[in-house]
N, C-alpha and C positions, 0 to 999 in steps of 0.2 A: 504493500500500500504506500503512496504517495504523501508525501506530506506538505502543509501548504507551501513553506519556504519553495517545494520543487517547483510551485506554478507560479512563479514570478515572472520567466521569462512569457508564460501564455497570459499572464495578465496586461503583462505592455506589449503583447499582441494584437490585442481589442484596438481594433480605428478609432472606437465610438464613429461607426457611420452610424448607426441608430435602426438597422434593416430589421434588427433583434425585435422591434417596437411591434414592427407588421405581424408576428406570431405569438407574441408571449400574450398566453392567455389574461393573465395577471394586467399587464400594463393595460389591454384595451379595458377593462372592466374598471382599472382605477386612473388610469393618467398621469400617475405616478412613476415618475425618471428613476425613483428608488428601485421600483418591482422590475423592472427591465433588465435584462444582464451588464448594458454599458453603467448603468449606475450604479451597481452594486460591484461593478469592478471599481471604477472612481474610489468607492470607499477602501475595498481592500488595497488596490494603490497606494491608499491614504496612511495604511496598516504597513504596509513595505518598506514606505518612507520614513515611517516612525509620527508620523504628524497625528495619527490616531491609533488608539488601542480596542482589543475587543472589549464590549460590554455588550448589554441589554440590548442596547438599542440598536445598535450594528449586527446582536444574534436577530432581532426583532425585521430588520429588514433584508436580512438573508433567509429565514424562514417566509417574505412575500413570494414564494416560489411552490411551483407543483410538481415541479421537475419532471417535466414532459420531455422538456428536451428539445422542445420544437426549433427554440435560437441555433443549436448545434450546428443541426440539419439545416438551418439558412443561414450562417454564418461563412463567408465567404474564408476567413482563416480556420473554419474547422476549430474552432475552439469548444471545449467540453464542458460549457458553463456548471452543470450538474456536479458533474465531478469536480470541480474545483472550490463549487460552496460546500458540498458535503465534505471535504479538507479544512474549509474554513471555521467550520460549525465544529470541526472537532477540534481545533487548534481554538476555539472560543474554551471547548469543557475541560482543556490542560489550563490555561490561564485564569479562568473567571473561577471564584469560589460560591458554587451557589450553597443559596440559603436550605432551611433546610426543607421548605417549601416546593422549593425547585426542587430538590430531590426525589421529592415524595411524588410529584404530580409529573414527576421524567420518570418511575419508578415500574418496572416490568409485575411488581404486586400488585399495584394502581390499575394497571390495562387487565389484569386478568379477573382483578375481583369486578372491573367494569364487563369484562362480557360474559363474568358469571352470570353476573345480574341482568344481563340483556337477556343473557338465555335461558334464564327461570320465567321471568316476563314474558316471554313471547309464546315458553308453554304456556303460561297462565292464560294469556287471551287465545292459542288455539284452541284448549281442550274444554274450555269455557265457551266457546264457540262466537265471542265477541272480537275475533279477529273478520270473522267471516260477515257479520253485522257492517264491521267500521268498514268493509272492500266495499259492500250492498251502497249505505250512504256513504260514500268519499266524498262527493260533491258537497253533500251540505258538510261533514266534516270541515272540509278547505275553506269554509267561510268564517270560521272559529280562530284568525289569523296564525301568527305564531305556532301557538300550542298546538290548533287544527293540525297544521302543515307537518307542526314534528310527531306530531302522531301518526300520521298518515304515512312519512317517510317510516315511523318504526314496524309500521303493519306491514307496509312493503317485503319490509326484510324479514320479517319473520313469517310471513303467510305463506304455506305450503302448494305450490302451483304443480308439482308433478307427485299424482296418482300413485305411488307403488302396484308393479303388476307381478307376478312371477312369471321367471322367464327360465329356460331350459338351457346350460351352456351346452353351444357345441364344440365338437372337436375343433383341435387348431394344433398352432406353435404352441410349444412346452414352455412358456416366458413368465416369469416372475415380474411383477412390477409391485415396487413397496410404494405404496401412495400417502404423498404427502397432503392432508387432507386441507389443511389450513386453516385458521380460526375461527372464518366464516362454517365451514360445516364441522367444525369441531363444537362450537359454541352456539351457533345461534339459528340455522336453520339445515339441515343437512340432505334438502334435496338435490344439490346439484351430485355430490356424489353417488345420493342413488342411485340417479340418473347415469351415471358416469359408467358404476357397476354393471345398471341395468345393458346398455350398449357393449360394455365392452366383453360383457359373457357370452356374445356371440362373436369373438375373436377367439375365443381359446385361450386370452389370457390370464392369469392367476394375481388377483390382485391382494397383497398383505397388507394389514395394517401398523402400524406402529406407533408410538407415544409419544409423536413429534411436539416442540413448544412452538412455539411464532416463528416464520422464516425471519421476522426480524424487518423486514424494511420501514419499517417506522420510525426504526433506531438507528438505522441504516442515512437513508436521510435527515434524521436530524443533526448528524452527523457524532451521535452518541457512538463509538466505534467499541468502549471498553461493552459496553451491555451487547451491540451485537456480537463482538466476538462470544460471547457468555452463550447466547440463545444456538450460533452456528454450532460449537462445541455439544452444547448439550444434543439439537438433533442427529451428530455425525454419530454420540455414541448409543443413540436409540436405533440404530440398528446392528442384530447383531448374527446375520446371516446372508448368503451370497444374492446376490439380486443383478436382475436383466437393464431395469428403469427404475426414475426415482419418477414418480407419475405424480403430474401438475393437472389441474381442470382450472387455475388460476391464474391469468397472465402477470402477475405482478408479486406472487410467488415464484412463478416459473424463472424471471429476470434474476431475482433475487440468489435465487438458490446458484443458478450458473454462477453469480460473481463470490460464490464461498470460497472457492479454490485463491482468490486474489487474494483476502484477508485471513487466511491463515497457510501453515505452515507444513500441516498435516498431511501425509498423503491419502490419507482418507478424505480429507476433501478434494483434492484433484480428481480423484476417482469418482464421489460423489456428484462434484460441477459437471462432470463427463456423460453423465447417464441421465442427469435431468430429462425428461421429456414431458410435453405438452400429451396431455389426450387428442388434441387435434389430431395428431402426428400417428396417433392408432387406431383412427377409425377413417380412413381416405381410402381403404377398402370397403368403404360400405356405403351402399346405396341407400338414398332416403328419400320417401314419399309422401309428403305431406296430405290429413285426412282432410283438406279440404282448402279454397284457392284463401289463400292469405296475402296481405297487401305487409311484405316482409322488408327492412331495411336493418342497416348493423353501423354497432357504434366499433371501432377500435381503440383498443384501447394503449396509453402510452407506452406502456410496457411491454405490449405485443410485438415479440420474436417471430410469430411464425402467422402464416397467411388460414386465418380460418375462412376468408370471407369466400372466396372459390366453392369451402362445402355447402355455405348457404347458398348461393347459385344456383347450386346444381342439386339443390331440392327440387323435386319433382311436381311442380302442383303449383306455387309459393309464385308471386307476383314479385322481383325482386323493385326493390326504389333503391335508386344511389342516391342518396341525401349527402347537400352540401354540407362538408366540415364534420364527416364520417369520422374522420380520425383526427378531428381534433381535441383537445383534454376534456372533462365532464367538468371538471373545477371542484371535485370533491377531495380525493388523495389524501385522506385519511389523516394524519393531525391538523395539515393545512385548513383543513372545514373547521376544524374544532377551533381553531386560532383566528381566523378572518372568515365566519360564516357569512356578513352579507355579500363580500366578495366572491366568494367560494359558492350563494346561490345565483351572486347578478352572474356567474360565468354559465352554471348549470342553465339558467333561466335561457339565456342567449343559444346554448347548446341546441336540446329540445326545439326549440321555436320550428328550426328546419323540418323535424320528424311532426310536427303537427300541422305544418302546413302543406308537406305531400302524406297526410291521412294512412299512414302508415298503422297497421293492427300489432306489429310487434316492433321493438327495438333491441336485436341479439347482440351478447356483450360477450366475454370471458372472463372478467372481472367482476369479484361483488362489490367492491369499491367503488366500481364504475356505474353497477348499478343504484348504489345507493345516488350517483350524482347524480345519473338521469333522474331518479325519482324525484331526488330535490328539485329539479328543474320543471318536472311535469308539476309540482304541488304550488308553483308559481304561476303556473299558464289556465288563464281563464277560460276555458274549451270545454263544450259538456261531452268531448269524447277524446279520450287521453290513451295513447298508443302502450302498449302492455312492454315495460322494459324485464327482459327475460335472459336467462343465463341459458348461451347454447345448447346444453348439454341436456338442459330442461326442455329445451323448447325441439329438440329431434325425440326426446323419449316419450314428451307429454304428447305431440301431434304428428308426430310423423311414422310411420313404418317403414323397418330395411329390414335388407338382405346382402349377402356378401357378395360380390361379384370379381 
């Protein structure tokens, strides 16, 4: 790993031509020179020079970021914005002594007793059957401001959209994949990997489970390096038998998990970063036929390695819409919402707008993250019919029928 002193020379790299401004989601939402990559160089400059030191308020304007990445990709010198605040954020947590406050609300205890609680909650309103009441009225729900909207985003995520069916494995390849399941269906609603199992028992694949903790990218980006190395270690030694695949259904774990081999030292993690695979990447053998024409469109998400949007295509049945600004960020990105929510909905709100105006029936994502942005976004938009944002995996198990071909 990098340390910031190395990206001195990419910081006086930066023209500040300002091309960065055209894509950062962040900047169009606030107008803010800070949120932009050329301004948050200025400042670390400022830090190289010696003219300024880290604090608060320099950690405070380097977290205005989603870390999409989008400047990279239009940066004419190829510079790694992402990668170089994630340095800076942790060259902040060697220098600043936080309080003990900070500790506690940066603290991997804090995140789990929080989706404990998510996840006792969202059984209470399934099996109570008032999750299924608040989907019935949304609409008036949404009128209820605030409150309405963050009810509506929690019913989202925890509302079960794919049926469990049994299904029959058939023969296949003799392949082991140990699935990394991720928080979201560890904690808070575990359809997508139903779904996941359900598709993938007609490959012949054997999928195990194990007793992974968080891939960590929340710590990752914040650029807490001491806790994510903690969380890497702990999942490398939660396995403890030979495997084919380290199997993702999440693109923002999948990202994650490849960059273990860079922060540690272990060759169990090079071996690990090496097997990573997406679910996409195991069912491109298999044909799918949607039970009826749907008006279908896909968000990508930032994270996304690998091309799922081809399998939605070539759904069989599925009206496809290419919606402007498919792949651009949702403006959710997981502590960033928690930290600058109305910026984080004025981006999801902007996002959305596109998919409701070509009347699209689903919005397919690979991320729950991502889903949660959409929702944020749809729980903004005044339309009495609001396009159903779904996780892939869900959305081929719950309507579609295959077969191997």
């Amino acid at each position: 790993m990098k340390e910031f002193k190395d990206y001195e020379e990419d910081i006086y790299k930066c023209s500040r031509c300002g091309l960065c401004q055209s894509v950062c989601p962040v900047f169009k939402a606030t107008l803010n020179e800070c949120a932009v990559s050329r301004g948050k160089f200025n400042i670390l400059n400022g830090i190289i020079k010696g003219e300024l030191q880290f604090n608060n308020n320099v950690k405070k304007y380097l977290d205005l970021c989603t870390g999409c990445n989008a400047c990279k990709n239009f940066c004419p010198s190829g510079i790694d914005a992402r990668e170089i605040f994630v340095a800076a954020k942790h060259e902040y947590y060697k220098s600043v002594k936080l309080s003990f406050w900070q500790k506690f609300l940066n603290s991997y205890f804090l995140f789990k007793i929080l989706l404990i609680s998510a996840g006792i909650s969202g059984c209470v309103l399934r099996l109570s059957g008032i999750s299924r009441i608040l989907k019935v009225f949304e609409n008036l729900l949404l009128r209820f401001g605030y409150l309405g909207k963050r009810l509506y985003l929690f019913n989202s995520l925890v509302q079960k959209q794919f049926k469990i069916k049994s299904s029959d494995s058939c023969t296949g390849r003799n392949t082991k994949a140990v699935y990394f399941e991720g928080c979201f269906n560890k904690y808070i609603n575990n359809d997508t990997m139903a779904a996941v199992k359900k598709i993938l028992a007609c490959t012949g694949i054997k999928v195990v489970k194990k007793n992974f903790e968080c891939c960590g990218i929340s710590y990752l980006n914040d650029g807490n390096i001491k806790k994510f190395k903690e969380l890497l270690e702990k999942n490398l030694n939660a396995i403890d038998e030979e495997y084919d695949y380290i199997l993702t259904d999440c693109a923002s774990c999948n990202a994650v998990l490849k960059e273990y081999c860079n922060y540690s030292e272990f060759e169990a993690a090079m071996e690990f970063s090496s097997k990573v695979i997406s679910a996409v990447e195991l069912i491109k053998d298999i044909k799918f036929e949607a039970i009826k024409q749907f008006n279908v469109a896909v968000h990508k998400p930032c994270h996304d390695t690998y091309d799922f949007i081809d399998i939605v295509k070539n759904i069989k049945g599925i009206n496809f819409v290419e919606v402007e600004g498919y792949d651009s960020c949702c403006g959710f990105s997981g502590k960033f919402a928690l930290q600058n929510q109305s910026i984080s909905m004025n981006i999801s709100r902007q996002k959305v707008q596109h998919y409701t105006e070509n009347n699209v029936d689903f919005i397919i994502t690979t991320c729950p993250a991502c889903l949660l942005g959409l929702n944020q976004g749809l729980a903004e938009i005044n339309t009495a019919k609001r396009p159903v944002a779904i996780n892939l995996f869900v959305f081929l198990a719950q309507y579609c029928g295959m077969s191997i071909f």
